[in-house]
C-alpha positions as CSV (number, residue, x, y, z in Angstrom):
1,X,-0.4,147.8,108.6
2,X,-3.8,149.2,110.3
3,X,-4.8,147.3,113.2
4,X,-7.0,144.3,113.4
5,X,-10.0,146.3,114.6
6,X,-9.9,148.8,111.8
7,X,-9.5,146.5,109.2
8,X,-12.6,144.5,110.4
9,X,-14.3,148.1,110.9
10,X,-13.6,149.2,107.1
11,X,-14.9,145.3,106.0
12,X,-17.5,145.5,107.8
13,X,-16.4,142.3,109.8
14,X,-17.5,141.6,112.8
15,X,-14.1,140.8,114.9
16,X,-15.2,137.1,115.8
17,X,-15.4,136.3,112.3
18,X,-12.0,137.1,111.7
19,X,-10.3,135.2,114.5
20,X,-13.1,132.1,113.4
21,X,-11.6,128.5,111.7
22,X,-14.2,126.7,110.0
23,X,-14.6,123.3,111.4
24,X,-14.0,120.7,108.8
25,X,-16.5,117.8,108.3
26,X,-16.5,115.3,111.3
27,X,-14.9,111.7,111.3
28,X,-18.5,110.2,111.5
29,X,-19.3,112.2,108.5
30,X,-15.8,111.7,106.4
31,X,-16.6,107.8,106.8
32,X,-20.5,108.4,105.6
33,X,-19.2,110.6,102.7
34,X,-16.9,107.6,101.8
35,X,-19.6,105.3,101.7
36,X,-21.7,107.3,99.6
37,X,-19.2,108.0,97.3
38,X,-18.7,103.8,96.7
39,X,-22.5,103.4,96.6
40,X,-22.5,106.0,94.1
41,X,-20.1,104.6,92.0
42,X,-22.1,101.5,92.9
43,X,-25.7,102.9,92.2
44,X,-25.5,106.0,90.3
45,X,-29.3,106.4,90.1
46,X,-29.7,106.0,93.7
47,X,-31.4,109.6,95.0
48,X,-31.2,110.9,98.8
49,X,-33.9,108.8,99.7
50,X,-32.4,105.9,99.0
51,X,-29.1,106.2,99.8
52,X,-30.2,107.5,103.1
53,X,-32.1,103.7,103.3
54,X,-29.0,101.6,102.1
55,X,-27.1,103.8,104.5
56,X,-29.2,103.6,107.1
57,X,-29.1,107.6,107.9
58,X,-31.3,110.6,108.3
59,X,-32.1,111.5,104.6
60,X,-31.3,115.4,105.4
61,X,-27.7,114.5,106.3
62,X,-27.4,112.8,102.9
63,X,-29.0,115.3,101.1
64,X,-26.2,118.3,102.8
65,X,-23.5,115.7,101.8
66,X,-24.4,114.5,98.4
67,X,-24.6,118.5,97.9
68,X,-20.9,119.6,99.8
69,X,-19.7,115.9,96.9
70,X,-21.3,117.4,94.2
71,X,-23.3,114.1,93.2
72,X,-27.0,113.6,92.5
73,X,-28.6,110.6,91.0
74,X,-28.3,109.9,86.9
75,X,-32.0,110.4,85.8
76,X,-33.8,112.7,84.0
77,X,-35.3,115.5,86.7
78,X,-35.1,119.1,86.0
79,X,-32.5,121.6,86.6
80,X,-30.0,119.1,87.8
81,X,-26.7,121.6,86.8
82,X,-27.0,125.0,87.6
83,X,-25.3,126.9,85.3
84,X,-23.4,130.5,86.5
85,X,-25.9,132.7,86.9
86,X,-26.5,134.8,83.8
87,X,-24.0,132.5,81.1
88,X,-24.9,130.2,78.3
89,X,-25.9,127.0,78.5
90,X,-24.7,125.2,74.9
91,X,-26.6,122.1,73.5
92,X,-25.2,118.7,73.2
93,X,-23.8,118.3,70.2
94,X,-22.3,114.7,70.4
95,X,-25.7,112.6,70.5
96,X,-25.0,109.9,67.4
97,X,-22.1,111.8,66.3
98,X,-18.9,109.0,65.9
99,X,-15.8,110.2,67.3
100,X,-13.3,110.0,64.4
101,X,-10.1,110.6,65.4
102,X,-7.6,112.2,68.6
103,X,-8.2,115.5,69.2
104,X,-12.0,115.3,67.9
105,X,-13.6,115.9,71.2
106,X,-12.5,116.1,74.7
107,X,-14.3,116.5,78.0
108,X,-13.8,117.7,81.5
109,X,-15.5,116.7,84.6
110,X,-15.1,116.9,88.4
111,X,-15.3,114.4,91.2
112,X,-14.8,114.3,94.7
113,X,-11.9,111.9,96.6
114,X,-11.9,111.1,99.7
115,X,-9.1,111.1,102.1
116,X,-8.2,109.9,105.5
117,X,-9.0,112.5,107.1
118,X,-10.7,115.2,104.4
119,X,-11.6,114.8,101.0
120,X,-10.6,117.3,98.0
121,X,-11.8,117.8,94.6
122,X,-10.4,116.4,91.3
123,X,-10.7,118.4,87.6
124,X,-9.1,116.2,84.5
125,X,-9.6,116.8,80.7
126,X,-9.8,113.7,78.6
127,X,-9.5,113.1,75.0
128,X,-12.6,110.8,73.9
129,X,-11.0,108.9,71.1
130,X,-8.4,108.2,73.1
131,X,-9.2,107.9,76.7
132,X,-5.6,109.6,77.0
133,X,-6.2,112.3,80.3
134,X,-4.3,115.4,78.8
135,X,-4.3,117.5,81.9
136,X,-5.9,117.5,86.3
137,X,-6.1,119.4,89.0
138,X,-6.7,118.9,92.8
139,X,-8.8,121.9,94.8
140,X,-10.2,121.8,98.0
141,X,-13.2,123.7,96.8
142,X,-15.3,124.2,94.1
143,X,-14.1,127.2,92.5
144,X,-13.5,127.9,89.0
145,X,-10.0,128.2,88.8
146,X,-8.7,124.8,88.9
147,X,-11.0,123.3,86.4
148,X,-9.3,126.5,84.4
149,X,-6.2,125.6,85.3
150,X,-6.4,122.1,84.2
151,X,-8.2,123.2,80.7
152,X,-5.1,125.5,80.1
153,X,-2.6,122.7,80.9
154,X,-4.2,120.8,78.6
155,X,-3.9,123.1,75.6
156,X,-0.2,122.2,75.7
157,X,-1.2,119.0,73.9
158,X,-3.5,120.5,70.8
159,X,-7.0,121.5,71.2
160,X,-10.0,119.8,70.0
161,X,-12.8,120.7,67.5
162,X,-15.6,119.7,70.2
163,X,-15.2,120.6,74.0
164,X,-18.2,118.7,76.2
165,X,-18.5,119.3,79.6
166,X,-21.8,119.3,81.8
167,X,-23.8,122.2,82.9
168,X,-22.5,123.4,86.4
169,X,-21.2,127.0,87.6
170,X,-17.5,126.1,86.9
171,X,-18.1,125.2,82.8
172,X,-20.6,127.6,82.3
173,X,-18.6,130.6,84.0
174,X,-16.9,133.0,81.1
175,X,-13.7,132.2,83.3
176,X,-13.6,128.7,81.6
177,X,-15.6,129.3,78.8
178,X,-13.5,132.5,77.1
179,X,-10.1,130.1,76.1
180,X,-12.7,128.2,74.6
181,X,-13.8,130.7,72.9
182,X,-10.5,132.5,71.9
183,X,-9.9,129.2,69.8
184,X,-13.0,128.6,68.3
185,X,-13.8,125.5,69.5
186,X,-17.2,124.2,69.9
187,X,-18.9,123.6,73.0
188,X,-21.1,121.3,74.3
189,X,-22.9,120.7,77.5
190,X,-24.1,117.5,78.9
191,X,-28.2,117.6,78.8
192,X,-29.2,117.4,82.0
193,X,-29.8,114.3,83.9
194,X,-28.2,112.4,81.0
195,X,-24.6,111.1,82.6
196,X,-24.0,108.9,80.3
197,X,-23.4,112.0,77.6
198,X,-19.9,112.0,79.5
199,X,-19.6,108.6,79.8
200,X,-15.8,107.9,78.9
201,X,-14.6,110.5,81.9
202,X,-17.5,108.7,84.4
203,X,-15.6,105.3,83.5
204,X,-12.4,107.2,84.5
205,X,-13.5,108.1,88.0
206,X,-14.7,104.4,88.5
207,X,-11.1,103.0,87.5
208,X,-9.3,105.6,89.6
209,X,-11.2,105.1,92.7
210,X,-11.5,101.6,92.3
211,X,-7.7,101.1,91.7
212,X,-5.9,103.7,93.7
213,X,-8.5,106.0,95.5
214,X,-10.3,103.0,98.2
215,X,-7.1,101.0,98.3
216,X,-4.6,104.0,99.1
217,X,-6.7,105.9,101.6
218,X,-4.1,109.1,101.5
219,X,-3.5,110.9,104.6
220,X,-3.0,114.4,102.8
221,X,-3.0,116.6,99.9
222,X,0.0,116.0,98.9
223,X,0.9,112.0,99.3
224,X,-2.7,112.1,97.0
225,X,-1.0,113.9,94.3
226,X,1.9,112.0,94.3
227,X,-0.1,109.0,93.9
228,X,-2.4,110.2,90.8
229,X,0.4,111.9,88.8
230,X,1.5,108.3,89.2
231,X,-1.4,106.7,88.4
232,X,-2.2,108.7,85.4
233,X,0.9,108.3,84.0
234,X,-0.3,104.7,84.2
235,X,-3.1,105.2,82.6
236,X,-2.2,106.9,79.6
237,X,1.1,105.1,79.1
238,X,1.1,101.3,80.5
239,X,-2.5,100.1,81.2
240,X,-4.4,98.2,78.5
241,X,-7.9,99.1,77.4
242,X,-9.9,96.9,76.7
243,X,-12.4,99.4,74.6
244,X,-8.9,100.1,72.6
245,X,-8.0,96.7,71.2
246,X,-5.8,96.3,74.7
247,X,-3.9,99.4,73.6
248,X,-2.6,102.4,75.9
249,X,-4.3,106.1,75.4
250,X,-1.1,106.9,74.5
251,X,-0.3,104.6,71.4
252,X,-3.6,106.3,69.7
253,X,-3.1,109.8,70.9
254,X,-0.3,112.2,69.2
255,X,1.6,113.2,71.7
256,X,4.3,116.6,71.2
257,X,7.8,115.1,70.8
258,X,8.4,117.1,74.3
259,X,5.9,115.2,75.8
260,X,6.7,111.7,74.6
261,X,9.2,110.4,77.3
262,X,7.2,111.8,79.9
263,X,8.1,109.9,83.5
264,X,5.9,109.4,86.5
């Protein structure tokens, strides 16, 4: 192996980046990302300026944060997903269209969970008719490959006719938009400022956190993984929906015989 020094010489990297650790977010701002995150489940159409009011806070610091959660306020403004540079952007193709069956359309989304500690990012793809969560994925950034990941683990259930998904980097990339592709399977994109064009996956972010994410306050990674294979085993198999007639996800959706005595 070539020595330290030359490696950084043929990167050109200057030595004290290589031997730097980036500094995680501070305790003070771990407990304000927390907060926002409950106001924003709260107030979704709360912007910087006033969350940085209800908060109490400089409206900078918010701003960096709601950026590093990946949250802005539900209301029409432009250019509120930034597509990967250079990739199509699909239109919507859901608006007034009823959802007639499993496998119809499903939807992806990401949101950020906060730990004790750290936070990490959370991927899932839903069905719509169903509410049943086929597949998620935990990342501690932003990058592609776990929303991939969960689409791919996903596809061991079926695939849909209609994928929806909103307009960031990660759904717009051709990483995540080829399997897609490969199938046939029409896309659509959220239009932008419009939330509510993803609205069953939003109402799963605000029963997750509600009902394991605030009360558990994990410590790590992995006790937080633990928790939500649990928990979404609950959810597709054991918790009544209301929306459904009081059934489970998992009485309307057709699940693989190998995947029909599935355990927590």
């Amino acid at each position: 192996m070539l020595p330290i020094a030359r490696q950084c010489e043929l990167l050109n990297l200057p030595r004290s980046s290589y031997y730097y650790t980036p500094q995680g977010e501070s305790a003070a701002n771990l407990r304000l990302m927390r907060r926002l995150d409950q106001l924003y489940l709260a107030r979704p159409f709360f912007g910087s300026r006033k969350m940085a009011v209800e908060l109490g806070v400089n409206r900078k610091r918010v701003q960096r944060l709601m950026r590093l959660m990946a949250i802005e306020a539900h209301y029409a403004k432009p250019r509120l997903s930034q597509p990967a540079s250079g990739h199509t952007v699909y239109p919507y193709l859901l608006r007034g269209v009823a959802i007639e069956a499993p496998n119809h359309v499903w939807s992806t989304d990401i949101t950020y969970v906060p730990m004790h500690g750290g936070f990490l990012y959370l991927a899932a793809v839903m069905d719509w008719f169903s509410r049943f969560v086929l597949a998620w994925e935990l990342s501690s950034t932003m990058e592609t490959g776990f929303c991939v990941a969960a689409l791919e683990a996903a596809f061991g259930f079926g695939q849909p006719r209609i994928f929806n998904s909103d307009q960031g980097a990660q759904f717009t990339s051709q990483e995540f938009l080829t399997p897609l592709l490969a199938r046939q399977i029409q896309i659509s994109m959220d239009g932008r400022g419009r939330a509510l064009d993803n609205v069953f996956i939003e109402r799963l972010w605000r029963s997750l956190k509600y009902e394991l994410i605030y009360p558990g306050d994990f410590s790590d990674g992995h006790a937080l993984a633990r928790a939500l294979k649990e928990y979404f085993h609950f959810y597709n198999h054991q918790r009544p929906h209301q929306a459904l007639g009081y059934k489970t996800p998992a009485d309307l959706f057709p699940l693989p015989k190998t995947k029909r005595k599935r355990t927590p």
